[in-house]
C-alpha beads as a LAMMPS data file, in Angstrom:
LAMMPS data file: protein, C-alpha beads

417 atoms
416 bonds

1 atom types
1 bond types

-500.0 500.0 xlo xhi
-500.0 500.0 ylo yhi
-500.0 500.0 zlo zhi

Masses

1 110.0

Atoms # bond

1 1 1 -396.864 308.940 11.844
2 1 1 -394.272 311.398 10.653
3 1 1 -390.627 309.600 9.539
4 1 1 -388.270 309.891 12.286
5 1 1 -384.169 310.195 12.449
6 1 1 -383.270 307.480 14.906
7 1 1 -379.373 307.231 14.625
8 1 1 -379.107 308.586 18.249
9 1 1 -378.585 307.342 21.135
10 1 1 -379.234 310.301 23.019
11 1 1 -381.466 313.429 22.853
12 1 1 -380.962 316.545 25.305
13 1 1 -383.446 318.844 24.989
14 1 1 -382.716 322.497 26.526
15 1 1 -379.808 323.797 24.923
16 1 1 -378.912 326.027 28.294
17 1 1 -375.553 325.623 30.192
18 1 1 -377.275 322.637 31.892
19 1 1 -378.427 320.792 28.897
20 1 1 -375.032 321.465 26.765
21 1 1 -372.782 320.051 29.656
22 1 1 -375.138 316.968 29.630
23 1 1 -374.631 316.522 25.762
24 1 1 -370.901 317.523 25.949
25 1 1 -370.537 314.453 29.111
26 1 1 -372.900 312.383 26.985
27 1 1 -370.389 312.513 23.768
28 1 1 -367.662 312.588 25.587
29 1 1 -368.171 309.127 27.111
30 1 1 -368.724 307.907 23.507
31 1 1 -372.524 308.321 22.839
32 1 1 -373.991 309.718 19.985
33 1 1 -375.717 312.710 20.865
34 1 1 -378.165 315.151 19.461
35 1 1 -379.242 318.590 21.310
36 1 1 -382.362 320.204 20.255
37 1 1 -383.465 323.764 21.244
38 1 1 -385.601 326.065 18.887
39 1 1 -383.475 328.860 20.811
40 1 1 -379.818 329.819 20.563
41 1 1 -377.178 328.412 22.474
42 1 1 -376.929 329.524 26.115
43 1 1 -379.211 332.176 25.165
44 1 1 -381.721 331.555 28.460
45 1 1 -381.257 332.201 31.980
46 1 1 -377.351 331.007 31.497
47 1 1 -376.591 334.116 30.226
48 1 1 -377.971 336.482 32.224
49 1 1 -376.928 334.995 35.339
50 1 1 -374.141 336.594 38.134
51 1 1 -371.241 334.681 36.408
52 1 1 -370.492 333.030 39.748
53 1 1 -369.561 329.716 40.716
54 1 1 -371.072 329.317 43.786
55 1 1 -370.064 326.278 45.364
56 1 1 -370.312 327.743 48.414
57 1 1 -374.208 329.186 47.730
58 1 1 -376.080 325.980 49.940
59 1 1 -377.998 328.077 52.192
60 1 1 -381.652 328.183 49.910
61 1 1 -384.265 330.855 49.429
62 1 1 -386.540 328.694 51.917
63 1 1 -385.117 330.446 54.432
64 1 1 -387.338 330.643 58.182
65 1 1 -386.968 333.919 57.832
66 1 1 -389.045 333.978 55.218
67 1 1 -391.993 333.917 57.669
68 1 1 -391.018 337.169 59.618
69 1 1 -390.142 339.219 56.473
70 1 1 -393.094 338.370 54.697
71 1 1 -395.060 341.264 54.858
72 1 1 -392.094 343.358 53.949
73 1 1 -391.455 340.929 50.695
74 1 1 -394.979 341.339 49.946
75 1 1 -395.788 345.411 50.119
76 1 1 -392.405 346.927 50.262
77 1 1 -390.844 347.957 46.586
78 1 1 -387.500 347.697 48.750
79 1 1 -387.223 344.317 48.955
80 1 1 -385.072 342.131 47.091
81 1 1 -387.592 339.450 46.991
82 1 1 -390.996 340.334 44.885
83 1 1 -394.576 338.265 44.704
84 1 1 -397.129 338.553 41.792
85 1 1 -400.318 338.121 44.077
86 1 1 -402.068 336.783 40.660
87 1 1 -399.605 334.190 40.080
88 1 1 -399.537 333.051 44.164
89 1 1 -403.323 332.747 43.594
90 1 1 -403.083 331.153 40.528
91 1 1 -400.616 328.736 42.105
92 1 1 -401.811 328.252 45.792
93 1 1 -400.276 324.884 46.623
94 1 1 -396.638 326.360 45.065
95 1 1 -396.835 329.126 47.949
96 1 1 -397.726 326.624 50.353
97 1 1 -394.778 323.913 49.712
98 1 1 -392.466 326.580 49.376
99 1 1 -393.529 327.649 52.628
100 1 1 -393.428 324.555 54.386
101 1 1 -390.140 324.042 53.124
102 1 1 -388.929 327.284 54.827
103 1 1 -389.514 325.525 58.362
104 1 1 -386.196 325.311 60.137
105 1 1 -386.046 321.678 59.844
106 1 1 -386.896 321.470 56.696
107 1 1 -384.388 324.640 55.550
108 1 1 -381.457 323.029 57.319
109 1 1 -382.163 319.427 55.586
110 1 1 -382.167 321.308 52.351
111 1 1 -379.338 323.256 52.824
112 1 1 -377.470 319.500 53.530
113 1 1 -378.284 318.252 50.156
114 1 1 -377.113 320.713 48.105
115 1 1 -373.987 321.328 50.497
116 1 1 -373.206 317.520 49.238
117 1 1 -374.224 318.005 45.671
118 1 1 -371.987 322.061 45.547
119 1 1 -369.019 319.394 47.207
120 1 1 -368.531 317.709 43.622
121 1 1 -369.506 321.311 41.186
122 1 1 -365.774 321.745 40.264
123 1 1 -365.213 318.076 39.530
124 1 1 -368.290 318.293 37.134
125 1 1 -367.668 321.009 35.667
126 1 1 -363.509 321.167 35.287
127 1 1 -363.610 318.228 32.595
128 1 1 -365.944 320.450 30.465
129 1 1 -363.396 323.075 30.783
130 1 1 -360.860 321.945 30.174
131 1 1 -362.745 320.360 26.935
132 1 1 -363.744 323.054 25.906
133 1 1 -360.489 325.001 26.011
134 1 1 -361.992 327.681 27.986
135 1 1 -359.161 328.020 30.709
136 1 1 -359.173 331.737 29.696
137 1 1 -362.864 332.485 30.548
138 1 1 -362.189 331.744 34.098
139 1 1 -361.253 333.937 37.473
140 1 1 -359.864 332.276 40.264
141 1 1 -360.133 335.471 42.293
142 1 1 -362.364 334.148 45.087
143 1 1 -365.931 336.008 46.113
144 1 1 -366.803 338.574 48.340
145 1 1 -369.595 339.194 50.684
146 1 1 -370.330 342.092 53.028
147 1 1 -373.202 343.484 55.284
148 1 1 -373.702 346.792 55.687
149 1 1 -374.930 346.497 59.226
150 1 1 -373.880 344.547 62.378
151 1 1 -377.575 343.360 62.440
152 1 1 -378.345 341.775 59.039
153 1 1 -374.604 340.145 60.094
154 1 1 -375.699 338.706 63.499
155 1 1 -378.569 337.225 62.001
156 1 1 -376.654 335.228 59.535
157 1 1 -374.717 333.558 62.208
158 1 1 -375.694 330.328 61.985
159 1 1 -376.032 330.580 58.434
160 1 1 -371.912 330.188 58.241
161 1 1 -371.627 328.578 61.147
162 1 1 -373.201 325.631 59.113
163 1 1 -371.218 326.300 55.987
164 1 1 -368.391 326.094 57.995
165 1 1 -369.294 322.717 59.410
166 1 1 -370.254 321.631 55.840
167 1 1 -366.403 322.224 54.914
168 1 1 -367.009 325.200 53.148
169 1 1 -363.793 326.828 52.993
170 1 1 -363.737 331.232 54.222
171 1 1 -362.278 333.706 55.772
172 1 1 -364.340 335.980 58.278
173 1 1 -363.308 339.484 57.736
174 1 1 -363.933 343.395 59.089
175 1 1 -365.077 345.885 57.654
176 1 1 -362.154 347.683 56.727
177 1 1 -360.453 344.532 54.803
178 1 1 -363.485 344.282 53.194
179 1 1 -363.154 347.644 51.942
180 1 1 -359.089 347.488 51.026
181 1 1 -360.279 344.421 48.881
182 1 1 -362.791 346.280 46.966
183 1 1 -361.903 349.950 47.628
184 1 1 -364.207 351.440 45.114
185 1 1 -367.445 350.644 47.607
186 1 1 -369.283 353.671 48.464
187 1 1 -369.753 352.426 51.992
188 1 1 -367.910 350.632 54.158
189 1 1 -368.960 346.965 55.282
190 1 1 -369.738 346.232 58.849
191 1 1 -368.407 343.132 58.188
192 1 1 -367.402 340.879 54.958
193 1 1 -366.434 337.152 54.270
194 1 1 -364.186 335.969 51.689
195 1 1 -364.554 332.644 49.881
196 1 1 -361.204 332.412 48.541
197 1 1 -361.524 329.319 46.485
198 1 1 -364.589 330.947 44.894
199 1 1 -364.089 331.713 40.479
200 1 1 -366.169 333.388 38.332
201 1 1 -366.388 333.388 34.830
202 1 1 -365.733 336.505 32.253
203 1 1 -368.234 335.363 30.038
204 1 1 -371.265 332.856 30.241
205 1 1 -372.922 332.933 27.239
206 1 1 -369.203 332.209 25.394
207 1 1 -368.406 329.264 27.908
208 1 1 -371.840 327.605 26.930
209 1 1 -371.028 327.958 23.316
210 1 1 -367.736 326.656 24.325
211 1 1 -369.003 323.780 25.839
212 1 1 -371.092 323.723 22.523
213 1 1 -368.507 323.470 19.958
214 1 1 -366.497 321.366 21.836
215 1 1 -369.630 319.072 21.796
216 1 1 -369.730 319.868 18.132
217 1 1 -366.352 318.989 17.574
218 1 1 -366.856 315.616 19.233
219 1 1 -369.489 314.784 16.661
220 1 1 -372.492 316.137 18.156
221 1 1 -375.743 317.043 16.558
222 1 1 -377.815 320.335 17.045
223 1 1 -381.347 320.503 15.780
224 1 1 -382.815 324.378 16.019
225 1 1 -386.587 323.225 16.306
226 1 1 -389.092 323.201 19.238
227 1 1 -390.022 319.825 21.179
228 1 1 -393.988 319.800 21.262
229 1 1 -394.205 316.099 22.914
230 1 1 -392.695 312.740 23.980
231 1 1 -393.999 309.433 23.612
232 1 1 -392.263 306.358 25.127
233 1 1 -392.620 303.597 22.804
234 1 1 -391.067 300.870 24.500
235 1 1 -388.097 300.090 22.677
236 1 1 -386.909 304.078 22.324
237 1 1 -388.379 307.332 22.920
238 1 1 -389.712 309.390 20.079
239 1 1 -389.478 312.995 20.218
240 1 1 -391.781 314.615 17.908
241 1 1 -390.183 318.415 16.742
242 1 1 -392.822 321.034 14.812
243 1 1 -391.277 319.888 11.375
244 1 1 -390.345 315.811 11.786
245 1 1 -389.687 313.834 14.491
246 1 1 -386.238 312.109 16.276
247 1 1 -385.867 308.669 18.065
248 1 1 -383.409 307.740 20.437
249 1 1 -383.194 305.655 23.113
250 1 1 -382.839 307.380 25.851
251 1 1 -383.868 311.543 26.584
252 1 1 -382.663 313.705 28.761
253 1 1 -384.985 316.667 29.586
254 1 1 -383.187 320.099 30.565
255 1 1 -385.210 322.431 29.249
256 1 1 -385.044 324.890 32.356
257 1 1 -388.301 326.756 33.375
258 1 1 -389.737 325.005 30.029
259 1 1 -389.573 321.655 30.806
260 1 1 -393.038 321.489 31.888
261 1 1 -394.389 322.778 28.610
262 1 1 -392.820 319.697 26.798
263 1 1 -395.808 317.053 27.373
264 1 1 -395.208 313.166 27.798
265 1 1 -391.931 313.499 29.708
266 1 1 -393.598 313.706 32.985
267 1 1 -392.078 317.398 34.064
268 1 1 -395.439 318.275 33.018
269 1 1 -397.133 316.939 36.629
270 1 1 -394.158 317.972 38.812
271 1 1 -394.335 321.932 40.527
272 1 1 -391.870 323.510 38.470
273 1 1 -392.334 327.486 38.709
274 1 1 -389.984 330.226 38.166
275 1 1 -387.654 332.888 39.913
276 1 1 -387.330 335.502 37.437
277 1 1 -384.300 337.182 37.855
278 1 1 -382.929 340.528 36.479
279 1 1 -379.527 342.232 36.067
280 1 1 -377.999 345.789 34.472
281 1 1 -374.875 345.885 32.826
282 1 1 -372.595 348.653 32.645
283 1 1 -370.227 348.900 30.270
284 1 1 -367.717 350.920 31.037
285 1 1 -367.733 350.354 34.945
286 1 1 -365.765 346.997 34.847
287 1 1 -362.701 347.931 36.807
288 1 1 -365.264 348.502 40.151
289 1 1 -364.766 345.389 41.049
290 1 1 -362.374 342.754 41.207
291 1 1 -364.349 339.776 41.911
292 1 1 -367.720 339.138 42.605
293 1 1 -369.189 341.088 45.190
294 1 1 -372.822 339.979 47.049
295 1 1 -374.505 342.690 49.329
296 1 1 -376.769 340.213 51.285
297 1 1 -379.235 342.940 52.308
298 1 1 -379.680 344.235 48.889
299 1 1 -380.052 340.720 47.762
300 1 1 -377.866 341.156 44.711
301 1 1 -373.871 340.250 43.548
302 1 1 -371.976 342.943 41.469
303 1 1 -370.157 340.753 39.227
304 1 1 -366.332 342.331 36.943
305 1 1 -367.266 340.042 33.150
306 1 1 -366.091 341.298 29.488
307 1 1 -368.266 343.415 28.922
308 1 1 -368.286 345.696 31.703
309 1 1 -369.886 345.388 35.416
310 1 1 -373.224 343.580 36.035
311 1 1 -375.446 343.723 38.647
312 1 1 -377.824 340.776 39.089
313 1 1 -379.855 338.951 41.157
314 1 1 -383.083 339.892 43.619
315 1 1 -385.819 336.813 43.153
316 1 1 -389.513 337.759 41.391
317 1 1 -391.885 334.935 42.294
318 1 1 -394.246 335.640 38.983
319 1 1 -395.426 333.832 35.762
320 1 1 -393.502 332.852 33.515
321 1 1 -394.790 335.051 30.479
322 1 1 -395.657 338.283 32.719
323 1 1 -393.899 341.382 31.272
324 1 1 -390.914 342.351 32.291
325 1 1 -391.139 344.027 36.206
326 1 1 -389.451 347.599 35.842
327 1 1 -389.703 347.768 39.394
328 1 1 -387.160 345.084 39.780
329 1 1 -384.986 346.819 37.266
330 1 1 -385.606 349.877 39.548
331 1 1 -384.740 348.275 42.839
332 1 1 -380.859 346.885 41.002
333 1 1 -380.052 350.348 40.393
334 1 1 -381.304 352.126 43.215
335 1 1 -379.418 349.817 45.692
336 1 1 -376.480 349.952 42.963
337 1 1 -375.823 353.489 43.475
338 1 1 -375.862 352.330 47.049
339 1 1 -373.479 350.028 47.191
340 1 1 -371.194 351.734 44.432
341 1 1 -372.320 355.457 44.419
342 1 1 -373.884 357.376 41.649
343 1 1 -374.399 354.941 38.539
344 1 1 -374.881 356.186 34.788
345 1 1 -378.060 354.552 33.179
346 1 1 -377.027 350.943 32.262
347 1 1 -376.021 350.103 28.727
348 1 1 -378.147 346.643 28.974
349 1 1 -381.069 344.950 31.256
350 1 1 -382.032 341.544 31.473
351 1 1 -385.103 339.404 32.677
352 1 1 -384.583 335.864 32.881
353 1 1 -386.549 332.582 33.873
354 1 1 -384.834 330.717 36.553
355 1 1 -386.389 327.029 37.118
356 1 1 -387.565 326.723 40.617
357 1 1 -389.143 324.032 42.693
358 1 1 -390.519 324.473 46.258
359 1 1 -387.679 322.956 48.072
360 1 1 -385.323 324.866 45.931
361 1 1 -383.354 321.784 44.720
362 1 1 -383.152 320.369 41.049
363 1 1 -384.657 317.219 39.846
364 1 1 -381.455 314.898 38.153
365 1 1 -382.673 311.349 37.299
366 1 1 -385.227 309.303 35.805
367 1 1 -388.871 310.753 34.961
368 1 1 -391.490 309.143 36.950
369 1 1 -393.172 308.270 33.824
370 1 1 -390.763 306.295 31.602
371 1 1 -387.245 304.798 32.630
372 1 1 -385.806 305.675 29.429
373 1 1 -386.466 309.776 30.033
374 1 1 -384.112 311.143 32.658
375 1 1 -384.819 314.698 33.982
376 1 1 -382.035 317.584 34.862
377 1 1 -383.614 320.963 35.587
378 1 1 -384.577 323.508 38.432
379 1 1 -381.651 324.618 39.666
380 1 1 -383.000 327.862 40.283
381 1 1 -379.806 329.882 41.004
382 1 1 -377.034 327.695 40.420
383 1 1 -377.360 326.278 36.784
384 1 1 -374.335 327.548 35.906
385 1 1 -372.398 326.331 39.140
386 1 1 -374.220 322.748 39.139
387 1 1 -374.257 322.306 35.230
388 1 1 -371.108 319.953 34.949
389 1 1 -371.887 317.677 38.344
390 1 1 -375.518 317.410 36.394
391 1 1 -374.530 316.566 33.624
392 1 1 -371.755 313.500 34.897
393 1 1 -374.566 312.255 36.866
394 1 1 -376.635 312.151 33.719
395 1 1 -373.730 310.726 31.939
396 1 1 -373.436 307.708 34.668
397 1 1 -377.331 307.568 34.663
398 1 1 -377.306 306.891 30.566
399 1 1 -374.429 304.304 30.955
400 1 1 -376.705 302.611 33.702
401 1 1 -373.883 303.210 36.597
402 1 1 -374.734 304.626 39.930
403 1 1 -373.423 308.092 40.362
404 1 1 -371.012 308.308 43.104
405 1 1 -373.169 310.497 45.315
406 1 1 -377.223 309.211 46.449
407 1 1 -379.586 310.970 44.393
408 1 1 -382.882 310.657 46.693
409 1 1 -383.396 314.226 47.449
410 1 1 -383.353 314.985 43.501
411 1 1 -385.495 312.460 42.793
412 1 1 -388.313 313.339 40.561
413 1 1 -390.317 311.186 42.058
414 1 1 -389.876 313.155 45.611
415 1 1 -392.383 314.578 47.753
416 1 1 -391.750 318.190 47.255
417 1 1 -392.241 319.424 51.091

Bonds

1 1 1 2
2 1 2 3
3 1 3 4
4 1 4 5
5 1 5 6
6 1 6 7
7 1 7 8
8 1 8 9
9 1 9 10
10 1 10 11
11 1 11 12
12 1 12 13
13 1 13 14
14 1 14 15
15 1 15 16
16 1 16 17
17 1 17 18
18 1 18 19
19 1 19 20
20 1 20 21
21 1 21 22
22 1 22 23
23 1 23 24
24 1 24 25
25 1 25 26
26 1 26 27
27 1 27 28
28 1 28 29
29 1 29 30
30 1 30 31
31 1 31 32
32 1 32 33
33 1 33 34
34 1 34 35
35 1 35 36
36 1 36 37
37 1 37 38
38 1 38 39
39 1 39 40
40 1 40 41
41 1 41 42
42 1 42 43
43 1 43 44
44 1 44 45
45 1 45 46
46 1 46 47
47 1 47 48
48 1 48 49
49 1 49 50
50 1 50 51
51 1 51 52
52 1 52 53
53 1 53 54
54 1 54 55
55 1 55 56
56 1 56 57
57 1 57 58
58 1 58 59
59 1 59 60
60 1 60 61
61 1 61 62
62 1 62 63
63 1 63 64
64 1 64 65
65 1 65 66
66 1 66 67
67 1 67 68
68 1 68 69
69 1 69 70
70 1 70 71
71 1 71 72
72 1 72 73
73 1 73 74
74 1 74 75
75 1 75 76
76 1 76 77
77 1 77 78
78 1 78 79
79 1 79 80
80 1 80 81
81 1 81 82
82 1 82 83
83 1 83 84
84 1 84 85
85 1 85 86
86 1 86 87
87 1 87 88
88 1 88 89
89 1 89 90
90 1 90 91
91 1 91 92
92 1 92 93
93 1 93 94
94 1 94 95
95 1 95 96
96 1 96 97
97 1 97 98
98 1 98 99
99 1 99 100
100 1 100 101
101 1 101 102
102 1 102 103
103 1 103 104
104 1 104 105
105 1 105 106
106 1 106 107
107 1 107 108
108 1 108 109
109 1 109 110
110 1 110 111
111 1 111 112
112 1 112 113
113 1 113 114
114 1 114 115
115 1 115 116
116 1 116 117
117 1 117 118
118 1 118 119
119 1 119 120
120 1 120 121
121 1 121 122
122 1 122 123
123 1 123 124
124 1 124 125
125 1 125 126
126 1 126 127
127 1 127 128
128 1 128 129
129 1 129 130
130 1 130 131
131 1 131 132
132 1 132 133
133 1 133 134
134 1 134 135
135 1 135 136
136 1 136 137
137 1 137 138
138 1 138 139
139 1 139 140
140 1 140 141
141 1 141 142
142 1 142 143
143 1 143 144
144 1 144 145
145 1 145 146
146 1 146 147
147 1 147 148
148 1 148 149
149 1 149 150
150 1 150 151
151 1 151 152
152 1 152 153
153 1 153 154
154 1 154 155
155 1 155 156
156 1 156 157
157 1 157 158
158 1 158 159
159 1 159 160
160 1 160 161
161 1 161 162
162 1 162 163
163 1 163 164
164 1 164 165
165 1 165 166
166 1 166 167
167 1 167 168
168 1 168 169
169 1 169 170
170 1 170 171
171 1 171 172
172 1 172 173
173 1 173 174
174 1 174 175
175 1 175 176
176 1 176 177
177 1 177 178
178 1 178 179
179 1 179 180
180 1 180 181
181 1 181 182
182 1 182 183
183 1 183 184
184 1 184 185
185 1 185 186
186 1 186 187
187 1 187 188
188 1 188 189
189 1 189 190
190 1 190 191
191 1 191 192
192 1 192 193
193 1 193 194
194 1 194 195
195 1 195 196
196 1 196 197
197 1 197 198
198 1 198 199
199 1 199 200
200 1 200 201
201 1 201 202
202 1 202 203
203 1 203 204
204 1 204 205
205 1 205 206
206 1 206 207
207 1 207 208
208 1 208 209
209 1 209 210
210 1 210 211
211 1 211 212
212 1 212 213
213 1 213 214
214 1 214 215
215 1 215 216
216 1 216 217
217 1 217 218
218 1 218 219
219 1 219 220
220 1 220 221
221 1 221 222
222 1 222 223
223 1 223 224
224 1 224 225
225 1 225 226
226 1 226 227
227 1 227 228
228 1 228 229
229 1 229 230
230 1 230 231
231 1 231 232
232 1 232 233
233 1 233 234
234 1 234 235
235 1 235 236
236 1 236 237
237 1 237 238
238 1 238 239
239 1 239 240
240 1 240 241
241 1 241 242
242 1 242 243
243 1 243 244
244 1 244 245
245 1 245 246
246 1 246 247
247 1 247 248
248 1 248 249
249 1 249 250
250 1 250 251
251 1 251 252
252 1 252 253
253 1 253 254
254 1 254 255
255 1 255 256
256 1 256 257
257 1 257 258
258 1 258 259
259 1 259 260
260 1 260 261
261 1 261 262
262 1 262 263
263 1 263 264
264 1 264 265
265 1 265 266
266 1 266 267
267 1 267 268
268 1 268 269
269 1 269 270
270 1 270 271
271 1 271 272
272 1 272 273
273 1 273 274
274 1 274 275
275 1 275 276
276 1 276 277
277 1 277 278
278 1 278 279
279 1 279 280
280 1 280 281
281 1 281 282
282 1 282 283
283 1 283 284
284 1 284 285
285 1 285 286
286 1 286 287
287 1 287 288
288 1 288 289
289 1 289 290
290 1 290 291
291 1 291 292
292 1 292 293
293 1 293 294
294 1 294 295
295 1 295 296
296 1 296 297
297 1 297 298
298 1 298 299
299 1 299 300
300 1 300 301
301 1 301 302
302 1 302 303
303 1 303 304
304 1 304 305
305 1 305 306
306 1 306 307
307 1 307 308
308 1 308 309
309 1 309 310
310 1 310 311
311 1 311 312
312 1 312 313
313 1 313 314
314 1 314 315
315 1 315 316
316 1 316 317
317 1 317 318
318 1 318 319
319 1 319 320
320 1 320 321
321 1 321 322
322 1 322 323
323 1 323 324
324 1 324 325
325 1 325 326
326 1 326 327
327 1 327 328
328 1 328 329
329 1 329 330
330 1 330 331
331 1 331 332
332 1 332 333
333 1 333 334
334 1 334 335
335 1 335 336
336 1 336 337
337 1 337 338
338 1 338 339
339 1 339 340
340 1 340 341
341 1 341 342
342 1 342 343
343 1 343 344
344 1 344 345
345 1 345 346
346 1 346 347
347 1 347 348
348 1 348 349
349 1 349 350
350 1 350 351
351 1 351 352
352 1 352 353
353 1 353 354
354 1 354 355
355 1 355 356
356 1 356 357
357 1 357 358
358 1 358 359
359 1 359 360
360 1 360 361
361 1 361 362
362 1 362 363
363 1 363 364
364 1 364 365
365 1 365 366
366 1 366 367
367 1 367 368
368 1 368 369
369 1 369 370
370 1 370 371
371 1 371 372
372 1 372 373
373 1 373 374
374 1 374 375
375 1 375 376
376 1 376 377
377 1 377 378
378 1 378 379
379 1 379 380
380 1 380 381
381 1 381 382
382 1 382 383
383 1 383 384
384 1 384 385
385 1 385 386
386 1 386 387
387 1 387 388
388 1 388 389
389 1 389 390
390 1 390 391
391 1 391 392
392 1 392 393
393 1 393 394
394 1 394 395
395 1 395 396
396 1 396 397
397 1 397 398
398 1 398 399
399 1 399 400
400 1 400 401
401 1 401 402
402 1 402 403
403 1 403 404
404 1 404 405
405 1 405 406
406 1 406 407
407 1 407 408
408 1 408 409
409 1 409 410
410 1 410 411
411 1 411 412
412 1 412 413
413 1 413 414
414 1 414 415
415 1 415 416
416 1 416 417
């Protein structure tokens, strides 16, 4: 058996936004920490993302409309939502719990649980700020959504009529103030809503590697290798790396879309899948916008960040490893120029691997397999928003406490539909 470093006495695999706030709330309460990722820091899905925090974002993709738009999300290249036929026939019983979770019980129940676990994002995820000394990376310029048509708004309806009763905080708005707000659209809104309490952040690959050197300042430990496989040996967990292995005893598994490859933790039998998402980035177009802007029938947010103006989002329901989907790339910019009128070719695309379960919500606590291996990922499209609450949950779970909010519907252990 290869020698093993065991003065830890926690590993976090997954070195994304999700697994970096778990080590940085790990040290911070006073445990000794390593983070392994053969990748660099934040270099995943958390940096490609929309740069939103969305604590207002509880309404999931299981949507019932899901049913009545099908064909269109199936044949139509203008749709924000795309389907690899080979990888829904690859993965039949994936399509089917993700449908049956778009049933409007089922939808509304889901929407619930992550209403209550958005409540407590900014408390999570403040701390780490503030840590981190990363004040300056955020925007506290609310968020901005508009429909172009009086249809697409009717039908959402109910949609913030439950947000509302869920105590999420906005302003229902016309067209026109829509407009004054962000002046530079090419068209104006039917209708908008405002989340005023809403921040984005200029930068999310720097605010991970925040996050990481405050971690590092803290005492932390980074290993740059690849997890193959975990093995609970009783007394401590051994996690065995391509050139030695580590032992600590307790791991925490937020390895994003990856998790499942890592074998022995138990992610391995649960229906993780991804939502590969995509963005363009436009350099010299970041005065557009003034906050983050989401057309909700183009299925994408325009988002003002450092380096210019990005436009990301639309959901690809394909393999993991399947090239990149020009299409999707395609479908950004055409409804870009839309939204903002003619568009020079971007400077930058992305493709990125969003972690995705059926019923759309993330798995936080303890693997089904082992007590001492406690599982954070698939939070689809709020990593960056849910990172901090994750990773205090983690925290409390590592410390043996009970987390101040019930943890049953992010149970790994859960039924899935």
């Amino acid at each position: 058996m290869t020698a093993a470093r065991s003065n830890f006495d926690v590993i976090v695999i997954g070195a994304g936004v999700v697994g970096v706030a778990c080590a940085l709330w790990a040290q911070m309460r006073g445990q000794s920490v390593a983070l392994v990722d053969p990748a660099p820091v934040g270099s995943g899905a958390s940096s490609g993302n929309a740069c939103t925090l969305a604590t207002y974002a509880c309404m999931p993709v299981n949507d019932p409309s899901v049913f009545g738009n099908l064909p269109h999300y199936l044949f139509s290249s203008d749709s924000p939502l795309a389907l690899s036929w080979v990888h829904a026939l690859r993965h039949p019983m994936w399509m089917v719990k993700f449908l049956a979770n778009c049933r409007p019980a089922k939808s509304r129940q889901i929407a619930t649980e992550l209403a209550a676990l958005l409540a407590h994002a900014d408390a999570g995820l403040n701390p780490l700020i503030a840590a981190a000394a990363a004040e300056d990376l955020i925007v506290a310029n609310g968020q901005l959504t508009v429909w172009r048509s009086e249809k697409a708004a009717r039908a959402d309806r109910a949609g913030l009529a439950f947000r509302r009763g869920q105590g999420v905080l906005f302003e229902e708005i016309s067209g026109a103030e829509a407009h004054a707000m962000e002046p530079a659209l090419a068209f104006r809104p039917a209708c908008g809503v405002y989340y005023p309490t809403a921040r984005h952040i200029r930068d999310p690959l720097t605010l991970t590697q925040r996050f990481h050197k405050a971690f590092t300042d803290l005492g932390g430990h980074t290993v740059v290798e690849k997890v193959t496989r975990l093995t609970d040996e009783g007394a401590a967990v051994r996690v065995h790396l391509d050139q030695a292995d580590l032992v600590a005893a307790r791991v925490v598994l937020a390895a994003g879309a990856f998790s499942a490859r890592i074998k022995g933790g138990g992610a391995e039998h649960l229906p993780l899948q991804t939502e590969r998402g995509y963005h363009l980035l436009f350099k010299s177009l970041g005065h557009y916008a003034t906050r983050p802007v989401g057309w909700v029938e183009g299925g994408f947010y325009t988002a003002p960040m450092a380096q210019g103006l990005r436009l990301a989002g639309t959901v690809e329901l394909a393999a993991m490893d399947a090239p990149e989907n020009q299409s999707r790339l395609d479908y950004i910019a055409r409804k870009g120029a839309e939204l903002w009128g003619d568009l020079p070719p971007p400077d930058a695309t992305w493709m990125g691997r969003r972690p995705t379960l059926p019923d759309a919500l993330p798995v936080i606590g303890h693997s089904p397999t082992s007590p001492r291996i406690i599982h954070a990922f698939g939070h689809q499209h709020l990593g960056l928003t849910l990172a901090g609450v994750t990773g205090r949950i983690v925290a409390d779970l590592l410390e043996g406490r009970q987390p101040n909010l019930p943890l049953d519907s992010f149970s790994p252990a859960r039924s899935f539909v």
